[in-house]
VOGU-3710 file (C-alpha; in Angstrom, 3 decimals, decimal comma):
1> xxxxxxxxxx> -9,318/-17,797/-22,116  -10,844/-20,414/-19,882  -9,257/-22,920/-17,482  -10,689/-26,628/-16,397  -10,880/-26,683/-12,763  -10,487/-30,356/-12,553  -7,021/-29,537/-13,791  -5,985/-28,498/-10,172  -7,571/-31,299/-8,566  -5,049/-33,780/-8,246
11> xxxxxxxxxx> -3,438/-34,491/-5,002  -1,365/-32,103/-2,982  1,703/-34,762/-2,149  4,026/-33,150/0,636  1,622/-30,136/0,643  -1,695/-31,342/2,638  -4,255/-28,089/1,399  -6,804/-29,340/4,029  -4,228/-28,007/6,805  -5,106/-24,435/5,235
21> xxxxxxxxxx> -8,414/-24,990/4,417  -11,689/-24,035/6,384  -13,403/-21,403/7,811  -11,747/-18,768/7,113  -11,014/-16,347/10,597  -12,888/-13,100/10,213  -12,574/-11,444/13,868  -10,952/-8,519/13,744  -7,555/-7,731/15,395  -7,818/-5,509/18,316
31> xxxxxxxxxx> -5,201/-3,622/16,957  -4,740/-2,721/13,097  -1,529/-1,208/11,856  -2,013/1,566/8,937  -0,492/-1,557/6,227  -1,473/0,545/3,164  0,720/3,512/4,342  3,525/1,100/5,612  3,770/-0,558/2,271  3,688/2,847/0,408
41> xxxxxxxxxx> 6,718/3,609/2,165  8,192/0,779/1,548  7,643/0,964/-2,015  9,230/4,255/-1,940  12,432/2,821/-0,141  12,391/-0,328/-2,806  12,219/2,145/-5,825  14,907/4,535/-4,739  17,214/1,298/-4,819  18,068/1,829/-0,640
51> xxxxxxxxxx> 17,339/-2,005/-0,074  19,386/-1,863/3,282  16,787/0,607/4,538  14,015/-1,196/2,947  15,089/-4,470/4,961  15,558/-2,621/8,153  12,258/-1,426/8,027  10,030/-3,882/7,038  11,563/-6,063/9,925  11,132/-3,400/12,319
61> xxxxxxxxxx> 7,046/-3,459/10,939  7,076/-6,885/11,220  8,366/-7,306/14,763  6,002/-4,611/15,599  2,777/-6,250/13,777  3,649/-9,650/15,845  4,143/-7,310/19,316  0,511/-6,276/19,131  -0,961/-9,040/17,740  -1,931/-7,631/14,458
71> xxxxxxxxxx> -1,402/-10,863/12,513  -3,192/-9,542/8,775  -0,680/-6,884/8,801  1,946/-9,137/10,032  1,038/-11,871/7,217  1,278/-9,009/4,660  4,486/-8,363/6,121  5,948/-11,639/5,489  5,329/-11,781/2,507  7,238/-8,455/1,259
81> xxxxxxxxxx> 10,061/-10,476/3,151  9,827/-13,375/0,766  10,416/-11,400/-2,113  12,699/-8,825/-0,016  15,089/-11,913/0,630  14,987/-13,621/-2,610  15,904/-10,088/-4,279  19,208/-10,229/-2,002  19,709/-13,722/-1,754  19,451/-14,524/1,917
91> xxxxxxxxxx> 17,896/-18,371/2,049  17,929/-18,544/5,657  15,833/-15,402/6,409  13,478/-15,618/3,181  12,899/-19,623/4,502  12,020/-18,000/7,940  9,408/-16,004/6,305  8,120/-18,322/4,356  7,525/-20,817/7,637  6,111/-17,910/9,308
101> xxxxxxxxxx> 3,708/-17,349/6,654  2,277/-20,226/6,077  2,085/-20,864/9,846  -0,219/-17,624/9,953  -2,472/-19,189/6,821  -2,875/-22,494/8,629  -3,114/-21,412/11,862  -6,601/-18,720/10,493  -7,616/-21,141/7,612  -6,556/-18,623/4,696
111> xxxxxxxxxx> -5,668/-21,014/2,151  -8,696/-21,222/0,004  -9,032/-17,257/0,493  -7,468/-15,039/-2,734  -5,283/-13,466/-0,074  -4,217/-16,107/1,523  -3,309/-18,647/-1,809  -1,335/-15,562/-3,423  1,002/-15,637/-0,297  1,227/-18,931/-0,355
121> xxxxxxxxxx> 1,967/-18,718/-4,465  4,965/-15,830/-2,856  6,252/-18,764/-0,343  6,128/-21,518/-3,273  8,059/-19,095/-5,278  10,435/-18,637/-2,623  11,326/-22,643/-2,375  11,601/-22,673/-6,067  14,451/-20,384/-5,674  15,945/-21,847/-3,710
131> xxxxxxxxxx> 15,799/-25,630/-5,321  12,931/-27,250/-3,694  10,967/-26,943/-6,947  9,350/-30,362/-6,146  8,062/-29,269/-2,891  7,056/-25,936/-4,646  4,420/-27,305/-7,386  1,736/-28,872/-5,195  0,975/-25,769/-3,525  0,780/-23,963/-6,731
141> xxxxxxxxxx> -1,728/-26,252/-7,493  -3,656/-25,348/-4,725  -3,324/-21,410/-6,044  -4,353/-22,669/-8,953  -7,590/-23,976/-7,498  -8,335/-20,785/-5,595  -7,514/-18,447/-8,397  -9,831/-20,613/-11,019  -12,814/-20,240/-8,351  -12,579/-17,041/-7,265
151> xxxxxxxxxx> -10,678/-14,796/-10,252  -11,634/-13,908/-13,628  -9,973/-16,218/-15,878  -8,314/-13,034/-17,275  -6,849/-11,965/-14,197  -3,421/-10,587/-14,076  -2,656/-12,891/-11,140  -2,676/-15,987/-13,310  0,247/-14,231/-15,088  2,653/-14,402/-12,061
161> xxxxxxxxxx> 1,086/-17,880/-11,070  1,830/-19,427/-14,348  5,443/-18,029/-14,851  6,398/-19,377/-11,107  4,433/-22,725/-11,830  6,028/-22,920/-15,545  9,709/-22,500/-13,634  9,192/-25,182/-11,371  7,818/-27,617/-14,245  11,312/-26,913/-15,563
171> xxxxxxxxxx> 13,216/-27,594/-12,586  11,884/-31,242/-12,317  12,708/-31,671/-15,911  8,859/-31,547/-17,301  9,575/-29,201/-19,925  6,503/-29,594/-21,956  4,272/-28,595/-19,110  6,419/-25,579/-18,544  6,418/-24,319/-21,559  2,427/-24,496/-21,683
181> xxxxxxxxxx> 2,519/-22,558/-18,391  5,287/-20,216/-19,975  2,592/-19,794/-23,311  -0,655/-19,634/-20,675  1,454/-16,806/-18,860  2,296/-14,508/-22,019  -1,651/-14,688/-23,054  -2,302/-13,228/-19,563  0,340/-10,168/-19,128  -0,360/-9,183/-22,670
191> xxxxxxxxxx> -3,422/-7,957/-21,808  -2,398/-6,239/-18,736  -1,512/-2,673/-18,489  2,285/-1,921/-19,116  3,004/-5,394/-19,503  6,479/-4,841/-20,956  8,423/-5,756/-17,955  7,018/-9,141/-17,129  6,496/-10,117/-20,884  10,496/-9,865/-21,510
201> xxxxxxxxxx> 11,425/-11,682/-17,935  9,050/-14,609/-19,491  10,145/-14,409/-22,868  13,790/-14,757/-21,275  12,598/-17,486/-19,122  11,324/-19,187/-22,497  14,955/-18,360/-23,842  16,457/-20,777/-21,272  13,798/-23,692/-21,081  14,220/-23,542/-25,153
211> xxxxxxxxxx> 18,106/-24,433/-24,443  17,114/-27,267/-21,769  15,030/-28,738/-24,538  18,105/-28,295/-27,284  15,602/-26,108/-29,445  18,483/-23,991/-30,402  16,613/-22,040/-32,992  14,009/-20,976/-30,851  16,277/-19,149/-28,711  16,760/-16,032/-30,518
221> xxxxxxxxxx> 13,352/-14,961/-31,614  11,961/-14,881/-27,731  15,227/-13,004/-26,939  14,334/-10,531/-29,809  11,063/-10,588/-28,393  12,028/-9,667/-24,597  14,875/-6,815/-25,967  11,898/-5,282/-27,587  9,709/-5,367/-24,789  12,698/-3,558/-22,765
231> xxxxxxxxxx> 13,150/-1,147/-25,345  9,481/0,152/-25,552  9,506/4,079/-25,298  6,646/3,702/-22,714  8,322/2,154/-20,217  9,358/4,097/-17,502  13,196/3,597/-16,041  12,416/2,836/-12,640  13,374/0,908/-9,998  11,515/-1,967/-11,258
241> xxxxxxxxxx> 12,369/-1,717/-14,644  16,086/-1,689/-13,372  15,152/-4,975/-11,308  13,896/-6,593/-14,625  16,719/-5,541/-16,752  19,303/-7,623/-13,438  16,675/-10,367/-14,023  16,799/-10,632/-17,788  21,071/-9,546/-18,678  22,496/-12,717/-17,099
251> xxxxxxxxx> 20,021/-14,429/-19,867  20,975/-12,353/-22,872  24,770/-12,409/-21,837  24,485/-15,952/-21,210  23,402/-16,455/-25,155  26,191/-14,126/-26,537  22,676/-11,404/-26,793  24,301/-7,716/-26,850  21,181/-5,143/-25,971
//
């Protein structure tokens, strides 16, 4: 699958990319926290289900990133507080982590860097959420020019960009672009390992943009489509398979859909 790169080129409205843009900053920190085994704990706390523990400590990481000036760690940081937030619906704190985010990226000229546009993908998720889907779609544009220079067009990445991007196309009513982003995103995952998860939270999504658009009879076959996906014998019960199945039951109990 290919992707014209002139499709992300139009302009960035209330999000100016050239803020972001640059030279990127390579000089190392002078001190460097151990990040991989900090998230590998934290993973461990997420998957056990103890999110109160998992919030205490990545705070207590991130406070101690920003203490000693360790701002790559620190970015990393705040992004696993976007997503920590979102998961238990705090707006203030996952807004504060989002401004603190994107103040690192400007402030070392990470935005046309594959690290820095997928946190910036994780902070225009986060405004999504929380109804600023209008603000949210220029800077998944930018993403979207990152990812198509510097990814293979086949890259899982594009999966996650394209559901988030296809969400926000729905939110300002363009439901014809979302659901080419929703389509774009399904071609990705499916060739992704153990795709199962994220293939039934997009056919779900495609359940509800299907309603929006009064296709009525549309509605059940991507619903059939996601149970199936949740039912596969290969997919382990985990605690992110747990978090897709609270994602995807308010959709299939909103539709009268009995797993």
């Amino acid at each position: 699958m290919s992707y014209n790169r002139d499709e992300y080129n139009e302009p960035c409205c209330c999000f100016d990319a050239s803020m972001y843009t640059g030279t990127p900053d390579s000089a190392p920190c002078s001190v460097n926290l151990d990040i991989k085994n900090i998230i590998a704990e934290l993973d461990k706390l997420l998957y056990s289900g103890d999110e109160a523990s998992a919030g205490e400590f990545l705070d207590r990481w991130c406070a101690k990133a920003a203490e000693v000036g360790d701002w790559r760690s620190e970015l990393t940081l705040q992004s696993e507080l976007m997503g920590y937030h979102r998961r238990t619906n705090d707006k203030d704190s996952a807004l504060n982590a989002v401004n603190r985010g994107l103040e690192i990226i400007r402030e070392h000229r990470l935005g046309s860097t594959v690290s820095g546009a997928t946190i910036i993908l994780n902070a225009a998720t986060t405004l999504k959420a929380y109804g600023m889907a209008d603000r949210s779609i220029p800077m998944f544009i930018q993403v979207c020019r990152v990812y198509s220079q510097k990814l293979d067009p086949a890259d899982y990445r594009f999966g996650g960009l394209f559901n988030n991007m296809a969400l926000s196309y729905a939110d300002t009513g363009e439901y014809d672009t979302a659901e080419a982003y929703f389509k774009k995103a399904l071609a990705i995952i499916e060739h992704c390992d153990n795709p199962e998860n994220e293939l039934a939270v997009t056919y779900c999504n495609l359940a509800e943009l299907y309603e929006r658009m009064d296709r009525n009879d549309d509605i059940k076959p991507v619903l059939d489509m996601a149970a199936q996906k949740l039912r596969s014998p290969t997919l382990p019960h985990d605690g992110y398979y747990d978090f897709t199945v609270s994602k995807c039951l308010p959709t299939f109990e909103h539709f009268g859909y009995k797993l």
